[in-house]
N, C-alpha and C positions, 0 to 999 in steps of 0.2 A: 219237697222234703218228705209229706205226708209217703209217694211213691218209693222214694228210694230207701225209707225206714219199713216200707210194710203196713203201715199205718191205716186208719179209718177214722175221717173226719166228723165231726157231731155237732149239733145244731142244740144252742141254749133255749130254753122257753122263750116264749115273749114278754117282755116285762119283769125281766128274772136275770140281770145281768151280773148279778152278783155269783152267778154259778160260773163264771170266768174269774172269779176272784183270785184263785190260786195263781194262775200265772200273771195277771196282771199285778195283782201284789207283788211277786217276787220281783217285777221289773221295775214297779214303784219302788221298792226298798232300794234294791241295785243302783236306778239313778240317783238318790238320796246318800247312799252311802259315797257315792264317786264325790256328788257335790260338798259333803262334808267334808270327806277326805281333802279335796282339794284345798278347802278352806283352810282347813290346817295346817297344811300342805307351805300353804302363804303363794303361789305362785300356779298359775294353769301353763307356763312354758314347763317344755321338756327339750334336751338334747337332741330327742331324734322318735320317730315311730315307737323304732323299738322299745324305748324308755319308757313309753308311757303305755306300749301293750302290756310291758313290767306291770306297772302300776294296777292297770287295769287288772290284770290276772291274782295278783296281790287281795284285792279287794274282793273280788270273786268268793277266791279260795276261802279267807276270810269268812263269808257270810255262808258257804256252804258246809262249814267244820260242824256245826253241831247237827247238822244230815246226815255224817260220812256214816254212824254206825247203823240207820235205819238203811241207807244204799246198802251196805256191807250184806243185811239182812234179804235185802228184794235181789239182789245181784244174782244169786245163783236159779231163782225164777224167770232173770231176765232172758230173750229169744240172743243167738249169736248177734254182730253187726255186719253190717255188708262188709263184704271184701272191700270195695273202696269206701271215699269220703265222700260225702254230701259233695255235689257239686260249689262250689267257691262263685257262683256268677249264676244272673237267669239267662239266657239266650231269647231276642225274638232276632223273628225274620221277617225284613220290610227292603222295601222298595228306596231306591234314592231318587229323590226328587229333582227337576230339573236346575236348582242351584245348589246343585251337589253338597246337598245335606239329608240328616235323616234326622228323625224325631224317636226319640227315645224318651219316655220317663218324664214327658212334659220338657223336654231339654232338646234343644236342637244342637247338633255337632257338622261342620263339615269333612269331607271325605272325598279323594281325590275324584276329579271332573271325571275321567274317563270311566266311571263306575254310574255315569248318570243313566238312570233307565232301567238298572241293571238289580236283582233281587242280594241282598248280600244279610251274614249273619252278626247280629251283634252281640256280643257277651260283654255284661254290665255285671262286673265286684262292687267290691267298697268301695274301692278309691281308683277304678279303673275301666276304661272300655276300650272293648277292642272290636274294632272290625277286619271281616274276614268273608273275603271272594273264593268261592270253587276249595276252600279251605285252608287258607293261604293267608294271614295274619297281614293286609295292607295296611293298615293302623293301628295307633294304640296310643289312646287318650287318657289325660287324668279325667278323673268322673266331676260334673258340675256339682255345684255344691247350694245351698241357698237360694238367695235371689236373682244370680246370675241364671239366666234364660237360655243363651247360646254361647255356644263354642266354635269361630270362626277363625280356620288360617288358608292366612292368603294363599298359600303355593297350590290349592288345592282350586282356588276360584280362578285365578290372574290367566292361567292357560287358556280359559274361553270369552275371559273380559277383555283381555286385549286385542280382541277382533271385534270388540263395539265398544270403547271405551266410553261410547256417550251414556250405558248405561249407569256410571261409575254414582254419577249424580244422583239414579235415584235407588242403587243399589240398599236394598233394605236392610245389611246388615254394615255399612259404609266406614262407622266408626273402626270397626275390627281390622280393617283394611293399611290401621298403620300399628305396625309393629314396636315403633319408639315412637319417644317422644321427637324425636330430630326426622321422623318421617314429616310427622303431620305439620311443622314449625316448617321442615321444605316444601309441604302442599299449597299451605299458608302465605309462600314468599311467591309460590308458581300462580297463585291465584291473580296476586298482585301483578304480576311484569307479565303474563302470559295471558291473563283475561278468561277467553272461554276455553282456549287452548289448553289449559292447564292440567284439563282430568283426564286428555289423553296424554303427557305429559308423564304424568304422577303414574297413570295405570303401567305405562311404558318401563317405571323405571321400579318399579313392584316388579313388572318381571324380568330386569334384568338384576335385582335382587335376588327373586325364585330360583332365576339359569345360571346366576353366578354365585357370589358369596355375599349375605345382608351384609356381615360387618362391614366389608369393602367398599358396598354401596353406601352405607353410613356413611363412614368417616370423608368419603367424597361429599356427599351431601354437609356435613355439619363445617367441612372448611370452607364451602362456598356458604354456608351461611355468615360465616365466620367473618368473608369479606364484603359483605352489603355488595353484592354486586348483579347484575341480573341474572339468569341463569336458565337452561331449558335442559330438553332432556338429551340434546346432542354434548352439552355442553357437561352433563353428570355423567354420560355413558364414556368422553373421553377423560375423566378423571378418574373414575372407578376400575374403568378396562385401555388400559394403553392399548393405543395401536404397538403390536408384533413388529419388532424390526427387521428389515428384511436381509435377510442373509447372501451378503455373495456370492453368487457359483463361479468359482474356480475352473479354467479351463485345465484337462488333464486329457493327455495319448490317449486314444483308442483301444491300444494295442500296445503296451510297455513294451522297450526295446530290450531283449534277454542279454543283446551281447556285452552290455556294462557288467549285468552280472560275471559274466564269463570272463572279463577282463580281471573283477574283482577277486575272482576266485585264483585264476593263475596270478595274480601279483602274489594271493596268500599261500602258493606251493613254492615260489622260489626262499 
């Protein structure tokens, strides 16, 4: 920010923190004022983003109204502003790790396997990350928030887990691994009637979830749970994917005979 403004940054004394006071006050007041507001407010839901950038901007304005005529006065001192806007995101560039994740911001996120090894950029917003190969936007995540640590989807790991499925067991991110709750309720029944078999199984049928359609795989999955009955993953994959019916071939001439036409045509001159 300090770059794209021009700017030059400065070092408080030691022991003298109070020379940060200006902006730190203003950001203490600003939270204060949102938190009252809300209060009063009676409710922290909103309709939508937008509604409550409303708000926000509202409250702002608000507590910056009796500034506007000392700005009024600094304004024509002020240097031009850049042609563009402050960058919206920070960018780093890291390396993807070999279970195709990177680490951002104390937050790990996955990102597609075939990018393992490989340096790629990532732009972190407010509410958003994006990755991006040779400059080329291959993802784009909502940004973690809190206590949640990582951001795991399957489609991104299953391509090189289902050629060692024995890993599935000690896979360290394993919970992320079911999508619904009718995934892990199906893992749960595979454990049962499949034994050890189960987690190549389950890994099996994640990716013919990934190659096909979840929903599809779902609602296969929740009707054979539906009937208590045992089930594997030949047994999910012909519920989810009908076998293709095979079409007849027709035998047909080589070589159509013209002189029907010809017949056809002088019946329609007489």
């Amino acid at each position: 920010m300090l770059a794209h403004y021009g700017l030059r940054s400065t070092r408080i004394h030691p022991g003298r923190s109070h020379e940060n006071g200006v902006v730190e006050q203003a950001h203490h007041r600003l939270k204060s004022a949102l938190a009252q507001a809300l209060v009063i407010r009676g409710s922290r839901d909103f309709e939508s983003v937008a509604a409550y950038e409303a708000f926000v901007q509202e409250i702002v304005e608000r507590l910056n109204r009796p500034s506007l005529g000392r700005l009024a006065e600094e304004r024509p001192h002020l240097r031009a502003l850049p042609s563009s806007r402050v960058p919206a995101y920070t960018v780093y560039r890291v390396k993807v790790r070999k279970w195709s994740t990177v680490r951002i911001s104390n937050k790990t996120y996955s990102v597609p396997s075939r990018l393992r090894g490989h340096e790629v950029e990532v732009r972190q917003s407010a509410n958003e990350v994006e990755v991006l190969y040779e400059g080329t936007v291959v993802e784009r995540m909502p940004r973690l928030r809190g206590g949640r640590e990582h951001r795991i989807d399957y489609r991104h790991v299953i391509w090189s887990l289902v050629h060692k499925p024995g890993a599935f067991a000690r896979y360290r991110y394993r919970e992320e691994l079911f999508p619904t709750p009718v995934f892990r309720e199906a893992y749960d029944a595979l454990v049962r009637w499949r034994g050890e078999r189960a987690d190549a199984d389950y890994v099996r049928t994640l990716h013919l979830a990934a190659s096909t359609l979840e929903c599809t795989v779902e609602q296969a999955l929740g009707a054979l749970l539906a009937e208590r009955l045992s089930f594997d993953y030949a047994t999910i994959r012909e519920r989810a994917v009908p076998a293709k019916p095979e079409i007849p071939q027709l035998a047909t001439p080589a070589v159509p005979d013209l002189r029907v036409f010809d017949e056809l045509l002088a019946e329609g001159m007489r």
